[in-house]
Biopython code that builds the backbone (N, CA, C, O; Angstrom):
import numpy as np
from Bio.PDB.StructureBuilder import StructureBuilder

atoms = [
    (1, "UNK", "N", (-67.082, -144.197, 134.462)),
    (1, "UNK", "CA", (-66.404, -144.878, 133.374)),
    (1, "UNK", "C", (-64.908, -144.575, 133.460)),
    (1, "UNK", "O", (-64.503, -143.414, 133.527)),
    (2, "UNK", "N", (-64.012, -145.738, 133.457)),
    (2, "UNK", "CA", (-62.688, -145.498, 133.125)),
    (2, "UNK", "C", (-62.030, -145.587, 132.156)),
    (2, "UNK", "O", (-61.684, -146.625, 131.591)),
    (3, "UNK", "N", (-61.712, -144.124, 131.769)),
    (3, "UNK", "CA", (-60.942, -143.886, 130.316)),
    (3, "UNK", "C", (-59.041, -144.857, 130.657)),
    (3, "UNK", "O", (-58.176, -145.063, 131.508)),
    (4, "UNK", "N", (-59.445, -145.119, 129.203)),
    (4, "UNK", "CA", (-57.756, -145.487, 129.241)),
    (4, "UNK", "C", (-56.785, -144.626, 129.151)),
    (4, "UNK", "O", (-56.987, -143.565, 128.562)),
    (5, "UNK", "N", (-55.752, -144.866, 129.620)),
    (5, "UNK", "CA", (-54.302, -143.463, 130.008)),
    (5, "UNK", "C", (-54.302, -143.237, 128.706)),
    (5, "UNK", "O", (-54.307, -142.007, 128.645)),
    (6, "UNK", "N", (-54.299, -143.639, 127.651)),
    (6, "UNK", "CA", (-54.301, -142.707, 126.074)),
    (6, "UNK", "C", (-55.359, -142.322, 126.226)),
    (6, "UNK", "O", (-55.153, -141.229, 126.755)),
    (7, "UNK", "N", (-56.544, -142.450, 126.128)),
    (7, "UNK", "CA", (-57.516, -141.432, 125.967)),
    (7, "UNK", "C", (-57.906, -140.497, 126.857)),
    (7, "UNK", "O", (-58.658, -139.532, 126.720)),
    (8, "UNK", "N", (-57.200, -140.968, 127.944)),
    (8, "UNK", "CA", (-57.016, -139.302, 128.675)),
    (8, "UNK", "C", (-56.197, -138.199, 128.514)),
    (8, "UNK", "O", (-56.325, -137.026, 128.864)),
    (9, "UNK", "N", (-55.344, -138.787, 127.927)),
    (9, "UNK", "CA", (-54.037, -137.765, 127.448)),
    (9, "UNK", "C", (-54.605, -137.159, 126.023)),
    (9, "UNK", "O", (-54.707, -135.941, 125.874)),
    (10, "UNK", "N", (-54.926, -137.986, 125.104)),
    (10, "UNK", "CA", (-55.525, -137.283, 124.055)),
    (10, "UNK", "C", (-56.704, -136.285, 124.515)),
    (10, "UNK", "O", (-56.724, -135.365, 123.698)),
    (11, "UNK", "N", (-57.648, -136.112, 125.454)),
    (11, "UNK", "CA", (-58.620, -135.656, 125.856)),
    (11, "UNK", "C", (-58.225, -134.131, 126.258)),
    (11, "UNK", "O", (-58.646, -133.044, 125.863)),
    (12, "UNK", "N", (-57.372, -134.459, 127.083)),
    (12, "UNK", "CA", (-56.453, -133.361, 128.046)),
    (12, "UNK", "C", (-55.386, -132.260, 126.516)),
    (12, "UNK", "O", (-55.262, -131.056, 126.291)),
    (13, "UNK", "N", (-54.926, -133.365, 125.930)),
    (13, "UNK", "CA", (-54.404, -132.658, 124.822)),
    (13, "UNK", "C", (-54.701, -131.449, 123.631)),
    (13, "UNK", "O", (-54.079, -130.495, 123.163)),
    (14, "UNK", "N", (-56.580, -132.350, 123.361)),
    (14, "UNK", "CA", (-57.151, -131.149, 122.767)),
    (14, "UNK", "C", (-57.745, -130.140, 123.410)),
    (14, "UNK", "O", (-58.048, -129.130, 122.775)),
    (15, "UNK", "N", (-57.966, -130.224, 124.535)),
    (15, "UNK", "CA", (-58.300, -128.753, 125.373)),
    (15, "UNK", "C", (-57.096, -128.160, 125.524)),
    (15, "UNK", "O", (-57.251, -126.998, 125.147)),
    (16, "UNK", "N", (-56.045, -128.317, 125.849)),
    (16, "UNK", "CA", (-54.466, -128.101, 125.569)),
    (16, "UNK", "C", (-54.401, -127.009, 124.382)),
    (16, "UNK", "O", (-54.131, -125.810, 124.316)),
    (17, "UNK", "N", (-54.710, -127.827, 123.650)),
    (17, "UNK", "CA", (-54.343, -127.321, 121.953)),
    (17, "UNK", "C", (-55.907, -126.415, 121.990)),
    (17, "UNK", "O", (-55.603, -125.265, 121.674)),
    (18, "UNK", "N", (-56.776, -126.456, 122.137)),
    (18, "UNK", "CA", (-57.672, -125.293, 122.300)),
    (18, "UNK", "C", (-57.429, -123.986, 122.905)),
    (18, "UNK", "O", (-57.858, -122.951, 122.395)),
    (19, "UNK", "N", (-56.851, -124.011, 123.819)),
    (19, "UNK", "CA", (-56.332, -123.357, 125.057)),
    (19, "UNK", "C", (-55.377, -122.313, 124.452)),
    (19, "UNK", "O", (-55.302, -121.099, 124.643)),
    (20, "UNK", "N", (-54.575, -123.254, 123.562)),
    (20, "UNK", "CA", (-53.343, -122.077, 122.588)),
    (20, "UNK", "C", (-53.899, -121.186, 121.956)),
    (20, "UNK", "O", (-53.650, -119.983, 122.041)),
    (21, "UNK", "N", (-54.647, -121.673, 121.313)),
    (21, "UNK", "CA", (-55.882, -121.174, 120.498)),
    (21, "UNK", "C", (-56.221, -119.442, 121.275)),
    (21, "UNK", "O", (-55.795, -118.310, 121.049)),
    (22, "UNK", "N", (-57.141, -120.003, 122.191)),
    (22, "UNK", "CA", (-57.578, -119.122, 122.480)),
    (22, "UNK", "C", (-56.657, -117.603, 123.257)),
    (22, "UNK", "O", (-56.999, -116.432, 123.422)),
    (23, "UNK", "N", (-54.970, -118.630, 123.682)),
    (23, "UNK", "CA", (-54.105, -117.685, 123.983)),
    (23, "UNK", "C", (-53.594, -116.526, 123.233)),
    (23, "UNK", "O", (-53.210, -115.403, 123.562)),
    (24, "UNK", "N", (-53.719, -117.191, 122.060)),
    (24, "UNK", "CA", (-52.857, -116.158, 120.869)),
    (24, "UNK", "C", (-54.028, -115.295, 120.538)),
    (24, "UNK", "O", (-53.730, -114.529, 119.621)),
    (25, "UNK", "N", (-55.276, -115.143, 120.962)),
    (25, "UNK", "CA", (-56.062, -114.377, 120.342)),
    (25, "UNK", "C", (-56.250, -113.332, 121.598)),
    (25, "UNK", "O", (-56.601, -112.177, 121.358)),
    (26, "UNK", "N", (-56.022, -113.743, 122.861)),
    (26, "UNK", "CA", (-55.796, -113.092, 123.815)),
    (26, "UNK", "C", (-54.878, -111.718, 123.919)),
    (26, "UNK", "O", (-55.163, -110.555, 124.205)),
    (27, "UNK", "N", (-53.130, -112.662, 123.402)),
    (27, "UNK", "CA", (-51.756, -111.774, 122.745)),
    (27, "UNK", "C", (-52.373, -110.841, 121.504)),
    (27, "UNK", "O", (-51.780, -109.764, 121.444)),
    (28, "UNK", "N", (-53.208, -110.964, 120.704)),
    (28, "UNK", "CA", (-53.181, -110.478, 119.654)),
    (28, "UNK", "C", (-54.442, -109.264, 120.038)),
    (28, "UNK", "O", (-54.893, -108.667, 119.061)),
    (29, "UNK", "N", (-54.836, -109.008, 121.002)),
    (29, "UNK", "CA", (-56.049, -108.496, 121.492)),
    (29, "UNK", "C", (-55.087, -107.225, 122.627)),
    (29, "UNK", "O", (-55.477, -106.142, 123.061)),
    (30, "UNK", "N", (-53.923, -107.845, 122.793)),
    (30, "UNK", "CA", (-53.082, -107.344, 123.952)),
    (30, "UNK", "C", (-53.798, -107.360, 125.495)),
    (30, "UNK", "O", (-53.813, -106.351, 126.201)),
    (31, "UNK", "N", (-54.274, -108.406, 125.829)),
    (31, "UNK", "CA", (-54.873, -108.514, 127.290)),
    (31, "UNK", "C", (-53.727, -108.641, 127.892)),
    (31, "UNK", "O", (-53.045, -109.442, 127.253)),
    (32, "UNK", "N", (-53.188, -108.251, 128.791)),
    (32, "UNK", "CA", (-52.210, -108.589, 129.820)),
    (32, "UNK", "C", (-52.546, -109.107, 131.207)),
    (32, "UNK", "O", (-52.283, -110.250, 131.583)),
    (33, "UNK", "N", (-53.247, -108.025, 132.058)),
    (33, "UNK", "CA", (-54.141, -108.402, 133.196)),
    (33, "UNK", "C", (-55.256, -108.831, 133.400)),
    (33, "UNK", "O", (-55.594, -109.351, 134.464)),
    (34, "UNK", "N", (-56.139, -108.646, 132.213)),
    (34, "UNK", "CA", (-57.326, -108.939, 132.018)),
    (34, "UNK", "C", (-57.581, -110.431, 132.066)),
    (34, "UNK", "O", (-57.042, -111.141, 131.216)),
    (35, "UNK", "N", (-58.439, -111.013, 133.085)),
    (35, "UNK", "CA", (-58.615, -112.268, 133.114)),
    (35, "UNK", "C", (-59.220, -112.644, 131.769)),
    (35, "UNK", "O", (-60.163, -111.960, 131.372)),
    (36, "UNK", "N", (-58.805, -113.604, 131.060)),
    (36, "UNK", "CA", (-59.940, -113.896, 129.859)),
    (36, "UNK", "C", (-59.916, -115.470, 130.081)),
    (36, "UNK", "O", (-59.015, -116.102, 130.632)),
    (37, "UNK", "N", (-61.204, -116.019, 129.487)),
    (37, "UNK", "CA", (-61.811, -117.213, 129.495)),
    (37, "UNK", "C", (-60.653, -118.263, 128.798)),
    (37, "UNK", "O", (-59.950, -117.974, 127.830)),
    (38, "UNK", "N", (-60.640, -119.637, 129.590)),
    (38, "UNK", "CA", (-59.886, -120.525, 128.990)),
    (38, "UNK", "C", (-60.707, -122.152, 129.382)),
    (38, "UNK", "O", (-61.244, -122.474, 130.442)),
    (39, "UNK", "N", (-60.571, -122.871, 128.251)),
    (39, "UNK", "CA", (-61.451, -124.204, 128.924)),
    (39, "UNK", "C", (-60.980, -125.225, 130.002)),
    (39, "UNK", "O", (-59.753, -125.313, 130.033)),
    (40, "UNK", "N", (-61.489, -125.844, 130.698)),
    (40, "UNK", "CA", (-60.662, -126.834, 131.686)),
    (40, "UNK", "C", (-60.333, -127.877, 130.972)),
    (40, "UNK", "O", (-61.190, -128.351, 130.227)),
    (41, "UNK", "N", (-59.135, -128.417, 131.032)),
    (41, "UNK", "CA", (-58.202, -129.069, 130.569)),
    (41, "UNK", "C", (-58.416, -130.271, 131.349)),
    (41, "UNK", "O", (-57.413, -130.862, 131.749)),
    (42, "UNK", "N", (-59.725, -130.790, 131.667)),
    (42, "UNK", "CA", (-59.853, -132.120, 131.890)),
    (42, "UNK", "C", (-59.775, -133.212, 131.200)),
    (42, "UNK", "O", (-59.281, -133.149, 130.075)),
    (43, "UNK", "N", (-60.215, -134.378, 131.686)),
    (43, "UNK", "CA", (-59.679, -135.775, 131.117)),
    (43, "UNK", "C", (-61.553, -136.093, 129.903)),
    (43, "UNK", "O", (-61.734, -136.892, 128.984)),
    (44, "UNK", "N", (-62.355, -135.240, 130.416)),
    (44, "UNK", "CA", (-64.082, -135.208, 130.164)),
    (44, "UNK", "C", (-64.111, -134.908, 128.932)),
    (44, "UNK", "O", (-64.021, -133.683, 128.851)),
    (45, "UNK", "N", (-64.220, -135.559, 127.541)),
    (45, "UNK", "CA", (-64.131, -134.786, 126.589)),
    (45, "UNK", "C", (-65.689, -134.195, 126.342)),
    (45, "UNK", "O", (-66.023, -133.821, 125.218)),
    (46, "UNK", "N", (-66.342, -134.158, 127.149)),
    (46, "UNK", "CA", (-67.669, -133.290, 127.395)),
    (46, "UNK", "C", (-67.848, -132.092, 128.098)),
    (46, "UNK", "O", (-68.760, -131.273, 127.984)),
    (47, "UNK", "N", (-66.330, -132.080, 129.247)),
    (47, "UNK", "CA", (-66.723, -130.910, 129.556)),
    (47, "UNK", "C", (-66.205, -129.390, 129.160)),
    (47, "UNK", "O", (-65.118, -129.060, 128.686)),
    (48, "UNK", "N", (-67.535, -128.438, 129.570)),
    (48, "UNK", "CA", (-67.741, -127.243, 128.754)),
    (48, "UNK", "C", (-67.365, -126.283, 129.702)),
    (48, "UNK", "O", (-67.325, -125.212, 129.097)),
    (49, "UNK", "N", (-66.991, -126.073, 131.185)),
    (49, "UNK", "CA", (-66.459, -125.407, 131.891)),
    (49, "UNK", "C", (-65.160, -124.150, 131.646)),
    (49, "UNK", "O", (-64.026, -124.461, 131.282)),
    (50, "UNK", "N", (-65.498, -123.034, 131.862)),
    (50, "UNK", "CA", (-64.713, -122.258, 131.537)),
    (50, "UNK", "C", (-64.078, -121.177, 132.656)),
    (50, "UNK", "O", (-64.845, -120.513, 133.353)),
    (51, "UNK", "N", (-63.105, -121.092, 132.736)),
    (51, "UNK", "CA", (-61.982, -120.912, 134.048)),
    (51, "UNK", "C", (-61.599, -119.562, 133.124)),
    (51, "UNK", "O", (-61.454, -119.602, 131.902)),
    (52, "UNK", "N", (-61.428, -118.035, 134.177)),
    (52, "UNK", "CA", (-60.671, -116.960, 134.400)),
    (52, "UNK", "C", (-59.616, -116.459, 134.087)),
    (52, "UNK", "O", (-59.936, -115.361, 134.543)),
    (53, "UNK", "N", (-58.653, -116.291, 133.718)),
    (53, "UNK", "CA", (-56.923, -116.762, 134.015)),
    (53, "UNK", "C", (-56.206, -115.381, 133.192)),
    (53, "UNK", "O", (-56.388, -115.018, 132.030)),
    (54, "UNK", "N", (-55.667, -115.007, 133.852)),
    (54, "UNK", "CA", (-55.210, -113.694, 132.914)),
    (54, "UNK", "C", (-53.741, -114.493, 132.276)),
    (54, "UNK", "O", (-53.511, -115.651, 132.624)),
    (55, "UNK", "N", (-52.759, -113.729, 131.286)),
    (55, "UNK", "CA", (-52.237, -114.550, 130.260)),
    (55, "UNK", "C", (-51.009, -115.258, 131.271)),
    (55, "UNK", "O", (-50.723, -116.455, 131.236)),
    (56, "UNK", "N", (-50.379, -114.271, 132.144)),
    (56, "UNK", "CA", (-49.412, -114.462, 133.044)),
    (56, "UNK", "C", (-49.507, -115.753, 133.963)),
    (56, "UNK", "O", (-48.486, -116.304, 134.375)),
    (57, "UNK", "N", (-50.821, -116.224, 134.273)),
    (57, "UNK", "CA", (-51.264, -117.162, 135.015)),
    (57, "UNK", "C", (-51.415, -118.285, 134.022)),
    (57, "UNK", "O", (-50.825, -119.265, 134.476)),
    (58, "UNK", "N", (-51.974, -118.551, 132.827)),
    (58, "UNK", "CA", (-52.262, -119.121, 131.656)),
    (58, "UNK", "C", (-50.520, -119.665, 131.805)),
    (58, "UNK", "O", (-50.334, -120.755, 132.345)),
    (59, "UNK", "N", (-49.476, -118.973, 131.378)),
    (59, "UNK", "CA", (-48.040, -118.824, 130.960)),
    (59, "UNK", "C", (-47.343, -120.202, 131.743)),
    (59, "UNK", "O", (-46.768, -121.239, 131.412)),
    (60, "UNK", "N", (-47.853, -119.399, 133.199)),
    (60, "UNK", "CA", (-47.474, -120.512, 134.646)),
    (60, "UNK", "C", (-47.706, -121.783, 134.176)),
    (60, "UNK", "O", (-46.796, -122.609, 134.106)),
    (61, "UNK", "N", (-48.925, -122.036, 133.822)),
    (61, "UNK", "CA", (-49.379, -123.776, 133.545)),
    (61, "UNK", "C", (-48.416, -124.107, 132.575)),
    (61, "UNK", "O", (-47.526, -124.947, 132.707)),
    (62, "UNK", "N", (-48.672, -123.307, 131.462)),
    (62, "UNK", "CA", (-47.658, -123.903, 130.066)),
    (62, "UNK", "C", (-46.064, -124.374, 130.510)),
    (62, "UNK", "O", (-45.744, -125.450, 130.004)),
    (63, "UNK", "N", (-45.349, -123.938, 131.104)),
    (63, "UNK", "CA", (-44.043, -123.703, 131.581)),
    (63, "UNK", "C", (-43.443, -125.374, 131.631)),
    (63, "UNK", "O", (-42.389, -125.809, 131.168)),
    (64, "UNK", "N", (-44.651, -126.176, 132.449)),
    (64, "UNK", "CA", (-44.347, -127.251, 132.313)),
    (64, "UNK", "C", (-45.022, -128.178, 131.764)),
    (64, "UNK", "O", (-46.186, -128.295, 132.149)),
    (65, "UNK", "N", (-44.642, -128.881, 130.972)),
    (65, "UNK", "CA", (-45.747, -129.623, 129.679)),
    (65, "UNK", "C", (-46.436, -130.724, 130.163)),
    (65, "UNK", "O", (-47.277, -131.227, 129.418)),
    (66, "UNK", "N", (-46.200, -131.322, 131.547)),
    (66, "UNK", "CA", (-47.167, -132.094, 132.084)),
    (66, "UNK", "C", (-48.154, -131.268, 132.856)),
    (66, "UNK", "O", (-48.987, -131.975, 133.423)),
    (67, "UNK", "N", (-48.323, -129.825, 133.066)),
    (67, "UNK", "CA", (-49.599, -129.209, 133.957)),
    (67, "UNK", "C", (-50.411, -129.136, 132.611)),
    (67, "UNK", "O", (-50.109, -129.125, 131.418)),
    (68, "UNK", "N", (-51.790, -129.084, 133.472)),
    (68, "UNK", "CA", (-52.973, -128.498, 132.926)),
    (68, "UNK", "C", (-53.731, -127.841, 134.088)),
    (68, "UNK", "O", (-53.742, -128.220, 135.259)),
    (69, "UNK", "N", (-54.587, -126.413, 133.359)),
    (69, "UNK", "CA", (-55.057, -126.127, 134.566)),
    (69, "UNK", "C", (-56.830, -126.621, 134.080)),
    (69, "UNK", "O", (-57.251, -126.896, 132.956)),
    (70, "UNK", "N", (-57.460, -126.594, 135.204)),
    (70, "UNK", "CA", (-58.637, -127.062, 135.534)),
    (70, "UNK", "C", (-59.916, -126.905, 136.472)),
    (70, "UNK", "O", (-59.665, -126.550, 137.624)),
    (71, "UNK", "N", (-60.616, -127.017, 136.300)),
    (71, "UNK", "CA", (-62.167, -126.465, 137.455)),
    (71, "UNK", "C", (-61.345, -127.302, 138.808)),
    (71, "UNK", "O", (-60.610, -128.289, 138.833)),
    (72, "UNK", "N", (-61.882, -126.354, 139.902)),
    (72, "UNK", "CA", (-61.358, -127.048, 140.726)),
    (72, "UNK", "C", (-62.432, -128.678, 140.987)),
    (72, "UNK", "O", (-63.633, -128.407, 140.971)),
    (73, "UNK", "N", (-62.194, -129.863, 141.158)),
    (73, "UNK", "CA", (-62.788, -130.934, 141.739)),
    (73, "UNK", "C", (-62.697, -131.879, 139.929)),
    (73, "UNK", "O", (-63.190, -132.972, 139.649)),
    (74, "UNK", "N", (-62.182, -131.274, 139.347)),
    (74, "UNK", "CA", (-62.082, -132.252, 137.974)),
    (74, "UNK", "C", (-60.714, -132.924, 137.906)),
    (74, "UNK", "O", (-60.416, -133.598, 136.919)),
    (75, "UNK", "N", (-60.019, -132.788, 138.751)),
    (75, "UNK", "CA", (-58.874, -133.537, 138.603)),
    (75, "UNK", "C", (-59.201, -134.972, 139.284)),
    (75, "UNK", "O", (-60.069, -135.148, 140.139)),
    (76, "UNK", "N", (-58.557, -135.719, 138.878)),
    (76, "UNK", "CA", (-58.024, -137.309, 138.432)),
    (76, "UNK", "C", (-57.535, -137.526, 140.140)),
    (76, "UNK", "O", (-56.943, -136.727, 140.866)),
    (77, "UNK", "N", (-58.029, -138.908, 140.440)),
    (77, "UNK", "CA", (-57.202, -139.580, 141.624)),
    (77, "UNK", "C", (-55.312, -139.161, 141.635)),
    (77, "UNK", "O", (-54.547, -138.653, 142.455)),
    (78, "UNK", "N", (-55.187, -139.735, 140.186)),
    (78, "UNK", "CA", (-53.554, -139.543, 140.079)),
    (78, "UNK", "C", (-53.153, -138.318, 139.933)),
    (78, "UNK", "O", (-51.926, -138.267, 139.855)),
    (79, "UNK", "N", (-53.779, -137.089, 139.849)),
    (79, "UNK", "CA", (-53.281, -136.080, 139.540)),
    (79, "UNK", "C", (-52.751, -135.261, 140.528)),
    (79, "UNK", "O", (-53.387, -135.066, 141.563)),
    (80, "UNK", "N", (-51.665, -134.758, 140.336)),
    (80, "UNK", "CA", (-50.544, -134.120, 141.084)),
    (80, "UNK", "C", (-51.477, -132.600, 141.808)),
    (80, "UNK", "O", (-52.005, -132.185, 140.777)),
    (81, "UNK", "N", (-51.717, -132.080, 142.408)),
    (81, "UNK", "CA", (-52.161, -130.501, 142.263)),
    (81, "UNK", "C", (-50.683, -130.504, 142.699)),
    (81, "UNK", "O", (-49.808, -131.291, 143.060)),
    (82, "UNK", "N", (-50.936, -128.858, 142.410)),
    (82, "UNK", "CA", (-49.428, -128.005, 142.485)),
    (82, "UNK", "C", (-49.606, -126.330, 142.450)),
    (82, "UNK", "O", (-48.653, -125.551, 142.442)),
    (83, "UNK", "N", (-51.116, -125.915, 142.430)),
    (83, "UNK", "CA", (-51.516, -124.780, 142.907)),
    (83, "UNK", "C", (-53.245, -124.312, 142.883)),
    (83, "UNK", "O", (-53.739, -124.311, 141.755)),
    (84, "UNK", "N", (-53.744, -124.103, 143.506)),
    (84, "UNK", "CA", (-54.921, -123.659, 144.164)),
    (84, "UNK", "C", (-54.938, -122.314, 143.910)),
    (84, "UNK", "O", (-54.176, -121.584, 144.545)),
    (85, "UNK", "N", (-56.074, -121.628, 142.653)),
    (85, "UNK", "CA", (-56.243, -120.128, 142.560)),
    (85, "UNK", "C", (-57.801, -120.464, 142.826)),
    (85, "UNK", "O", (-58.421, -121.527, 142.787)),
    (86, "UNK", "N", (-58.179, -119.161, 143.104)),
    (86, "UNK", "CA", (-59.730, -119.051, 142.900)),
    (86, "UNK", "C", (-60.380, -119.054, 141.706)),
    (86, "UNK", "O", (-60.510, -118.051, 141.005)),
    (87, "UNK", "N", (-60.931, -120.488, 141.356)),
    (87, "UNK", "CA", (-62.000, -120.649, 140.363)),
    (87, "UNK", "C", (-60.967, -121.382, 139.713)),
    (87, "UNK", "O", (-61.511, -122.269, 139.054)),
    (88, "UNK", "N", (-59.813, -121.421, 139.600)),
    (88, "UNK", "CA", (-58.717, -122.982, 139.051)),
    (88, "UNK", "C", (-58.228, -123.501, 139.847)),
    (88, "UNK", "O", (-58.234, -123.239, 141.050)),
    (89, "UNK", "N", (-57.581, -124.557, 139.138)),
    (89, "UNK", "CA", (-56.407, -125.348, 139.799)),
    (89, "UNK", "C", (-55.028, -125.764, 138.831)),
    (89, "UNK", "O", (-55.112, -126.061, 137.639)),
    (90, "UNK", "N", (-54.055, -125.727, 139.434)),
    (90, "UNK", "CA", (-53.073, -126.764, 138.180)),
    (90, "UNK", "C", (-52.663, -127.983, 138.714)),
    (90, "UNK", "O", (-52.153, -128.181, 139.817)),
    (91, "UNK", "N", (-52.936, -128.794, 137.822)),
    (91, "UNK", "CA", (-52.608, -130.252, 138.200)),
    (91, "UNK", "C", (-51.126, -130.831, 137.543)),
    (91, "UNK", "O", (-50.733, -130.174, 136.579)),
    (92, "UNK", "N", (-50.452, -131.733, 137.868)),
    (92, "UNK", "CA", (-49.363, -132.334, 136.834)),
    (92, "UNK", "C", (-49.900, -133.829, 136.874)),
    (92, "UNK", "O", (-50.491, -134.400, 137.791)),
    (93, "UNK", "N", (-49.476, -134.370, 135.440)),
    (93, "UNK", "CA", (-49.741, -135.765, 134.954)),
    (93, "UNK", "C", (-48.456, -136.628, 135.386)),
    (93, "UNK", "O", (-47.356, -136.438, 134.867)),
    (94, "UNK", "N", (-48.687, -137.588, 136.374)),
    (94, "UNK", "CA", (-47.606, -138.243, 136.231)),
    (94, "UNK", "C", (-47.683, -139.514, 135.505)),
    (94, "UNK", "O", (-48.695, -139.898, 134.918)),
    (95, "UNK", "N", (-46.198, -140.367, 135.589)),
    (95, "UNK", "CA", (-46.456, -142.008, 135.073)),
    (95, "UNK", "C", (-46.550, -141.993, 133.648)),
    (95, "UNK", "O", (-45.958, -141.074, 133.081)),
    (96, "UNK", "N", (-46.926, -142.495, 133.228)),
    (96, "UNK", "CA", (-47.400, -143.015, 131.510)),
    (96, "UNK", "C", (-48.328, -141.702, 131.236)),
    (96, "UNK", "O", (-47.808, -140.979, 130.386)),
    (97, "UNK", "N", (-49.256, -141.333, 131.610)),
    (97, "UNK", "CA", (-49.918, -140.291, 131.086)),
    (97, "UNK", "C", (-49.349, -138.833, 131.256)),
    (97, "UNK", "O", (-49.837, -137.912, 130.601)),
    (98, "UNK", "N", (-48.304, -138.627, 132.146)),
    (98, "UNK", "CA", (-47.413, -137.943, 131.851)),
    (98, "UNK", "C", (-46.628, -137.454, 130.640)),
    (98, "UNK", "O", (-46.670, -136.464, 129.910)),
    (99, "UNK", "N", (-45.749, -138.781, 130.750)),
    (99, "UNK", "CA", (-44.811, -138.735, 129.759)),
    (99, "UNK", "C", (-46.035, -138.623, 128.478)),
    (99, "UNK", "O", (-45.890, -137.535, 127.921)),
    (100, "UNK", "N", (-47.085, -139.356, 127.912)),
    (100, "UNK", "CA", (-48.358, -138.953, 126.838)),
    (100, "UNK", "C", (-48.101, -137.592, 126.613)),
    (100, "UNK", "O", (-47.354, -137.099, 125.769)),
    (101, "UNK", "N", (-48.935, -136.929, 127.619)),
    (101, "UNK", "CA", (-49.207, -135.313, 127.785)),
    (101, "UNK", "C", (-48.047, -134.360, 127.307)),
    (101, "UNK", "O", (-48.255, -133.291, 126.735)),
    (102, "UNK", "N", (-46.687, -134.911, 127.632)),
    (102, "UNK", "CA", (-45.526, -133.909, 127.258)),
    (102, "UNK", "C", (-45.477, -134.701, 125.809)),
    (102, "UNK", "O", (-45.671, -134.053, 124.780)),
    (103, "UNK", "N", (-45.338, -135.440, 125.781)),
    (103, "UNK", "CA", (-45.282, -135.535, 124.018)),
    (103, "UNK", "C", (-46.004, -134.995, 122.916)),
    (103, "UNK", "O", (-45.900, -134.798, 121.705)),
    (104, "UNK", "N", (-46.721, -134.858, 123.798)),
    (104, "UNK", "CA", (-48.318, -133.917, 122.793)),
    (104, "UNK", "C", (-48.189, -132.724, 122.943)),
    (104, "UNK", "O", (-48.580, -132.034, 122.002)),
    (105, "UNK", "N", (-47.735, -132.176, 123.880)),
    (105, "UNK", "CA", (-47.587, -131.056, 124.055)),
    (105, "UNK", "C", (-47.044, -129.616, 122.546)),
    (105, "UNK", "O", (-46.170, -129.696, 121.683)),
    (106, "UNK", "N", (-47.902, -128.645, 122.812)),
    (106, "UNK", "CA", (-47.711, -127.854, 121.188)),
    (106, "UNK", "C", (-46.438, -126.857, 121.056)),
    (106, "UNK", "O", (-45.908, -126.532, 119.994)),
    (107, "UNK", "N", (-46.082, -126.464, 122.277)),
    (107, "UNK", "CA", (-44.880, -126.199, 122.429)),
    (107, "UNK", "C", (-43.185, -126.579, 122.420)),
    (107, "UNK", "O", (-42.143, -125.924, 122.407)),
    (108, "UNK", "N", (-43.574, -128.094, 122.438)),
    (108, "UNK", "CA", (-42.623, -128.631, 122.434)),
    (108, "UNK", "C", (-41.425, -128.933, 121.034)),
    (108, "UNK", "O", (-40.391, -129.572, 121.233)),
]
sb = StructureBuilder()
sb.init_structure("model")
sb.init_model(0)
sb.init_chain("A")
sb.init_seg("    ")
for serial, (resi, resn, name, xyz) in enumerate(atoms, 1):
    if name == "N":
        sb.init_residue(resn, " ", resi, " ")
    sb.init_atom(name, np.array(xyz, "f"), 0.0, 1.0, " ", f" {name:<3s}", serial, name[0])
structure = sb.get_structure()
């Protein structure tokens, strides 16, 4: 099934905004090195996959408001990769669902 570029960006957005979620409870726990669980930031609003990432690595993705990181093999035809860890990946959104994704973005 092909989602439309808004509803992939909204999709990608609330795992996004989950993701914060679960960061600040990470900071507030004081994990630093400790890998802790984060969801994949796919386009699937079904999927339940959960990726490793200690906060420093987590930080990396945020930096730029079009990455998301993700299971590796869930990224999108259009999607940029831009780094390969074991058990993730980070992808960037380009085009229209790009520019989406940084607008949504919770940091911004």
């Amino acid at each position: 099934m092909q989602r439309s570029v808004e509803q992939a960006a909204k999709n990608e957005a609330t795992f996004r905004e989950a993701n914060e979620r679960l960061e600040e409870k990470a900071a507030e726990f004081g994990f630093e090195e400790e890998r802790t669980p984060y969801l994949c930031e796919c386009e699937d609003e079904r999927c339940t996959n959960v990726m490793g990432l200690t906060r420093a690595e987590y930080e990396g993705v945020r930096a730029n408001p079009k990455s998301f990181v993700l299971v590796p093999g869930h990224q999108g035809a259009d999607d940029a990769v831009r780094r390969e860890k074991a058990g993730f990946i980070v992808i960037e959104k380009t085009g229209e669902e790009g520019k989406l994704v940084a607008e949504r973005d919770p940091r911004a």
